[in-house]
C-alpha positions in Angstrom: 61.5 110.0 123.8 64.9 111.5 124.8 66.6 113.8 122.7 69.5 112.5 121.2 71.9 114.5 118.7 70.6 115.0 115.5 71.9 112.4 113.0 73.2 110.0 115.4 70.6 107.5 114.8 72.3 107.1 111.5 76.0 106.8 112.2 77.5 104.3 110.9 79.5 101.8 113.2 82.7 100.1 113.0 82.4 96.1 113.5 84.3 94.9 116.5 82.5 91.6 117.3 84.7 89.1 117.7 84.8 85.2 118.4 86.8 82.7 120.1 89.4 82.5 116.7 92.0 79.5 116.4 93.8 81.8 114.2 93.3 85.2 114.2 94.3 87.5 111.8 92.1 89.6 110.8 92.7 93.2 112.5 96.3 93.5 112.0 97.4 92.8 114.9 100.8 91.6 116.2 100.0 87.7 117.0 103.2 88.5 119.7 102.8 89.5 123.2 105.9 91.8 124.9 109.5 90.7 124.3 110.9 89.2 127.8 113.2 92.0 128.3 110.4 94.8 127.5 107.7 93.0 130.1 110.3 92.6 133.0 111.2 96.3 132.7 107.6 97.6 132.7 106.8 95.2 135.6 109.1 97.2 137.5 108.3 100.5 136.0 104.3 99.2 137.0 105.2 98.5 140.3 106.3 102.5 140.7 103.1 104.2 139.4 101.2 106.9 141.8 97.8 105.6 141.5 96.7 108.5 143.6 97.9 111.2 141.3 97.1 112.1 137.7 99.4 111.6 134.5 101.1 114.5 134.4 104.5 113.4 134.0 104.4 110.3 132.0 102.5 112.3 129.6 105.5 114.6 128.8 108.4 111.9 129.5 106.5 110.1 126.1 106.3 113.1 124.3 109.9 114.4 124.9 111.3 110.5 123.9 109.1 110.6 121.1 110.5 114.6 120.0 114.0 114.1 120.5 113.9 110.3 118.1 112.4 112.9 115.5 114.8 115.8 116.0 111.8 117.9 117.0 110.5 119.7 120.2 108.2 118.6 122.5 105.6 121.3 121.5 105.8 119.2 118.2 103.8 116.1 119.7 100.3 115.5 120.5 99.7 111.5 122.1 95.8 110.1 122.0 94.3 106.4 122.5 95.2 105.2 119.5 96.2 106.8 116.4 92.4 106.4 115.6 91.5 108.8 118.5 93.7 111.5 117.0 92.1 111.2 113.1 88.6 111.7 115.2 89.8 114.3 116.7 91.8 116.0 113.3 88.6 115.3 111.4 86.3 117.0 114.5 88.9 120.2 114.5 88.8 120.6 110.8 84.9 119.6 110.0 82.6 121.4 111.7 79.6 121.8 108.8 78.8 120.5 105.3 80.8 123.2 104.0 84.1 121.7 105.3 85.2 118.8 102.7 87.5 116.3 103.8 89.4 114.3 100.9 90.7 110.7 101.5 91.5 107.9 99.1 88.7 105.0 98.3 89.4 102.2 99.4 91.0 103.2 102.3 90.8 103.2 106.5 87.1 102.7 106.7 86.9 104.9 109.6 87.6 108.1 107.7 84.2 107.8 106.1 83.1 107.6 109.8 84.7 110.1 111.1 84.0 112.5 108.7 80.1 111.9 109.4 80.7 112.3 112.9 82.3 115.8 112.1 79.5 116.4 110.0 81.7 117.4 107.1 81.6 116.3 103.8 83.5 113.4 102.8 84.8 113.5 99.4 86.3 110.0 98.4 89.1 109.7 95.5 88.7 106.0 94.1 91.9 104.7 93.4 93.6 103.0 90.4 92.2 99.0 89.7 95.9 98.6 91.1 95.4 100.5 94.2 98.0 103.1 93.1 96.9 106.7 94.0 96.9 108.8 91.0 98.4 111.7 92.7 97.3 114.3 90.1 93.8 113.6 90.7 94.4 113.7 94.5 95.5 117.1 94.4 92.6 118.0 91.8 89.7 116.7 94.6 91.3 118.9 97.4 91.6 122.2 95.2 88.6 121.8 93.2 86.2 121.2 96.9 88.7 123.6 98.7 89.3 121.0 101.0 90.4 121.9 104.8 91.5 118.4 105.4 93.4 115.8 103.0 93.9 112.4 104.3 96.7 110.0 102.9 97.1 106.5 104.7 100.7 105.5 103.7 101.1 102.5 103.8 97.7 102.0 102.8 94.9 100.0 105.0 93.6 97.9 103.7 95.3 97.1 100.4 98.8 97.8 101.8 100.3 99.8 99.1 103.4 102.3 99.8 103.4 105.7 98.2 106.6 107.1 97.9 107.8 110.5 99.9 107.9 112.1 96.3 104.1 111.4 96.0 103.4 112.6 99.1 105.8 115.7 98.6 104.0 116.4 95.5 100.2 116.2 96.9 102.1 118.9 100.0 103.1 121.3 97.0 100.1 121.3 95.2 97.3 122.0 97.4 97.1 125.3 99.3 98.8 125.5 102.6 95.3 126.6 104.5 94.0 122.7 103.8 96.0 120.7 106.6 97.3 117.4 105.0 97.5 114.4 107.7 99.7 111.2 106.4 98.4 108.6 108.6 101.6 106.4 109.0 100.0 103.6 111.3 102.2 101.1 109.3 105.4 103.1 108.7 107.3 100.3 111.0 106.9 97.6 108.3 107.7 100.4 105.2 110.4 102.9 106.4 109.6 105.5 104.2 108.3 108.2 106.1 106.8 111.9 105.6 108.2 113.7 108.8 111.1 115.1 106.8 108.8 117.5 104.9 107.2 118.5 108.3 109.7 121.7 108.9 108.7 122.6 105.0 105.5 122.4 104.7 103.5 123.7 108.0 100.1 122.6 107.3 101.3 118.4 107.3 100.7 116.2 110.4 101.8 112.7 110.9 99.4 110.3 112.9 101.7 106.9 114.3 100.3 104.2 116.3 101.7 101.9 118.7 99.1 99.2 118.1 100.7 97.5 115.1 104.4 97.2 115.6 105.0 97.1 119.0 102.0 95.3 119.7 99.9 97.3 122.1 96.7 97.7 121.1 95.3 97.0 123.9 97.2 100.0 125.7 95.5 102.2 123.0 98.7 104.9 122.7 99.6 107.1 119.3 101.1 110.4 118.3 100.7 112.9 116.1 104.2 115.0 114.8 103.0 118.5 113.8 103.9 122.6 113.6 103.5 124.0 117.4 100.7 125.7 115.9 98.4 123.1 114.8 99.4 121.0 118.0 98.0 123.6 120.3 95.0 124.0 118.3 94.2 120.2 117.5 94.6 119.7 122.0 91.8 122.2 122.7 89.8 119.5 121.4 90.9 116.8 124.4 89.4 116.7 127.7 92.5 117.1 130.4 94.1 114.0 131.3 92.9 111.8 128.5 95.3 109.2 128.4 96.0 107.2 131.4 99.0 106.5 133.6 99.3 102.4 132.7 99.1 102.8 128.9 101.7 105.8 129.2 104.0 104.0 131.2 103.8 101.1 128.9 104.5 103.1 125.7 107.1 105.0 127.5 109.1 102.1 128.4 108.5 100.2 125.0 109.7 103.5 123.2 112.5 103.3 125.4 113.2 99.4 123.9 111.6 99.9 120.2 115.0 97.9 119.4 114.2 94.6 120.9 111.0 95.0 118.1 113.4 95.1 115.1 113.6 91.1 114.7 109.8 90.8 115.2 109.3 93.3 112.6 111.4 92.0 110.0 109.8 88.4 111.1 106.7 90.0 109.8 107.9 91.0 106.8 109.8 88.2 105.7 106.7 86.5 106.7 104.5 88.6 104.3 106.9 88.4 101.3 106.7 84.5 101.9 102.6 84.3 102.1 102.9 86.5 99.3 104.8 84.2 97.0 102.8 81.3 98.4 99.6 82.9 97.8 100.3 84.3 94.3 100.6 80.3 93.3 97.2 79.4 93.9 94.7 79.6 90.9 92.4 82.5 90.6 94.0 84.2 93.2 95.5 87.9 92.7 97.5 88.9 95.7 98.4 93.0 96.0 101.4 94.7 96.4 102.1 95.6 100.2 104.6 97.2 102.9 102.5 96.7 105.7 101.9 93.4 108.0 99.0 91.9 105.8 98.4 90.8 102.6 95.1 91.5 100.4 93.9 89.1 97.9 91.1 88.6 95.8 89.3 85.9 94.6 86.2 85.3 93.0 84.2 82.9 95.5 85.8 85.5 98.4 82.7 85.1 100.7 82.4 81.4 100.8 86.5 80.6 101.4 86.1 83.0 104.4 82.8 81.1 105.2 85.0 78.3 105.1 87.8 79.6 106.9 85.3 80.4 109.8 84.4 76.7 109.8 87.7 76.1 110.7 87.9 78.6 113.4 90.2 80.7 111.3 89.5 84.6 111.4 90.7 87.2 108.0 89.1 90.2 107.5 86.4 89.7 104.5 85.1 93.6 102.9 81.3 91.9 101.1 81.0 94.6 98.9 82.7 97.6 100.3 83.7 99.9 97.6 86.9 98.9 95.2 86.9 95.8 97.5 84.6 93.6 96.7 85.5 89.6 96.7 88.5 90.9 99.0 90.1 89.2 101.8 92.8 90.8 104.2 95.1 88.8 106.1 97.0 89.7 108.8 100.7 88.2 109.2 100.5 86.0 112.1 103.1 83.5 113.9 105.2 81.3 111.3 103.3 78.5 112.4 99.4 80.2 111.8 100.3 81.2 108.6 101.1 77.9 107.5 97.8 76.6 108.9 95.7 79.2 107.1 97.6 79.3 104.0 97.0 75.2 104.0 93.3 76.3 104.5 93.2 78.0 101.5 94.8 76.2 99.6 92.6 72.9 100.0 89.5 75.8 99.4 91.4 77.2 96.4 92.3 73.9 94.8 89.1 72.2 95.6 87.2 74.5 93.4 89.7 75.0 90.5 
């Protein structure tokens, strides 16, 4: 028998099985491919890359644009695959043993529970409001009372797509002490526009994880950043192999960085979108449809399981939580083209209405 790591047997895994969908929406996607403008520029930006030579360059280019759009330095950015790769590692840099506690809201990203085994930490979870509002107080409570060395806050929230204001946020940063790093996972901000890196010069122990999987579309490129002190960035990078990204995604993300301006119509496309699935949604019987800021809606509704049942009859794909904690007869669904919305929404509603 070989030897694996103790405890890995048990991991827990995140689902990523997926099926020929007429519709899908049901990882928060953007249902859009490049804007014209962006894909002829990359194509020729493509055409120049040194195969032969490692990512040197690119690597900084991204991080200088992405320093100087903050009004920070370069030393200030850390890129991964994915904003998901930097939590892992964040979580890995900060766990370590059992005797490391790492707080996060409940429900939240579901991957923090994962990551937190994988750091073999101890996860402590903070259930929030029937509302999903975070009760701030008792936030701040869990990371001093377990003397926490990470807090995790997922603004917007995924996946009930609540906002917490910068005030919340500044609060949480003033009442915890300053040795328990606080990460704000922003993988939404896009879609909400309030964002924490103001307080970053004030209070040195907060780091900001962005993505550009959701608003810009490329999550297949698998690109994110992290905005942090100089301090913590040099630590948090001890824990990357060299040369972890490669030259195509960097190249893509540099040049889409370059043109995040030709994304402001599809974003507030996906907004207006949400507001109106939102008001559509809120009409059907039985159905309670959440607050959000992101690009999905959550809803619940008693007989959850069988309209997603039925949704997958129709080849229409939502995400559906079974009985995940504070989710339970919970659907999320992800904002899709004017068009697929209409056809899901029209899916629901026969479900909906059928059973009233």
């Amino acid at each position: 028998m070989l030897k694996y790591r103790t405890g890995l047997k048990d991991m827990p895994s995140y689902d990523v099985v997926e099926r020929d969908w007429k519709i899908k929406v049901n990882a928060n996607e953007c249902n859009m491919n490049l804007p014209p403008m962006v894909e002829d520029r990359l194509m020729g930006r493509l055409s120049r890359v040194a195969f032969n030579r490692y990512p040197n360059e690119e690597y900084d280019a991204l991080r200088e644009q992405i320093a100087d759009n903050h009004k920070l330095e370069i030393e200030n950015v850390l890129l991964g695959s994915g904003s998901s790769e930097i939590i892992e590692k964040l979580f890995y840099c900060f766990g370590g043993t059992k005797a490391k506690k790492i707080v996060y809201p409940e429900p939240s990203f579901s991957m923090y529970r994962i990551y937190t085994k994988a750091a073999q930490a101890l996860g402590v979870p903070v259930s929030l409001e029937a509302d999903y509002s975070l009760d701030v107080a008792k936030f701040v409570a869990a990371v001093n009372d377990h003397k926490a060395s990470l807090a995790v806050i997922c603004n917007p929230n995924n996946p009930t797509g609540t906002g917490y204001s910068v005030s919340d946020i500044e609060f949480i940063a003033q009442n915890i002490p300053s040795n328990c790093a606080l990460l704000i996972d922003e993988a939404y901000m896009e879609f909400y526009g309030r964002t924490s890196v103001g307080l970053l010069k004030k209070y040195p122990n907060l780091i900001i994880a962005r993505t550009f999987s959701k608003a810009y579309g490329l999550a297949s490129a698998r690109v994110g950043y992290m905005l942090a002190s100089k301090d913590i960035v040099t630590m948090i990078e001890k824990s990357y192999m060299p040369y972890h990204m490669n030259v195509l995604s960097l190249a893509t993300a540099d040049i889409v960085y370059q043109m995040r301006h030709e994304y402001v119509p599809r974003i507030q496309m996906m907004i207006a979108e949400r507001k109106r699935m939102s008001t559509e949604l809120d009409k059907l019987p039985g159905v309670t449809v959440y607050p959000s800021e992101t690009n999905f809606v959550l809803i619940k509704y008693a007989k959850a399981k069988e309209l997603n049942e039925y949704l997958e009859s129709k080849g229409i794909g939502v995400r559906c939580f079974g009985d995940a904690p504070g989710l339970k007869n919970c659907l999320r669904i992800s904002m899709g083209l004017r068009e697929e919305n209409d056809q899901w929404y029209d899916a629901i509603k026969q479900f909906v209405e059928g059973r009233a």
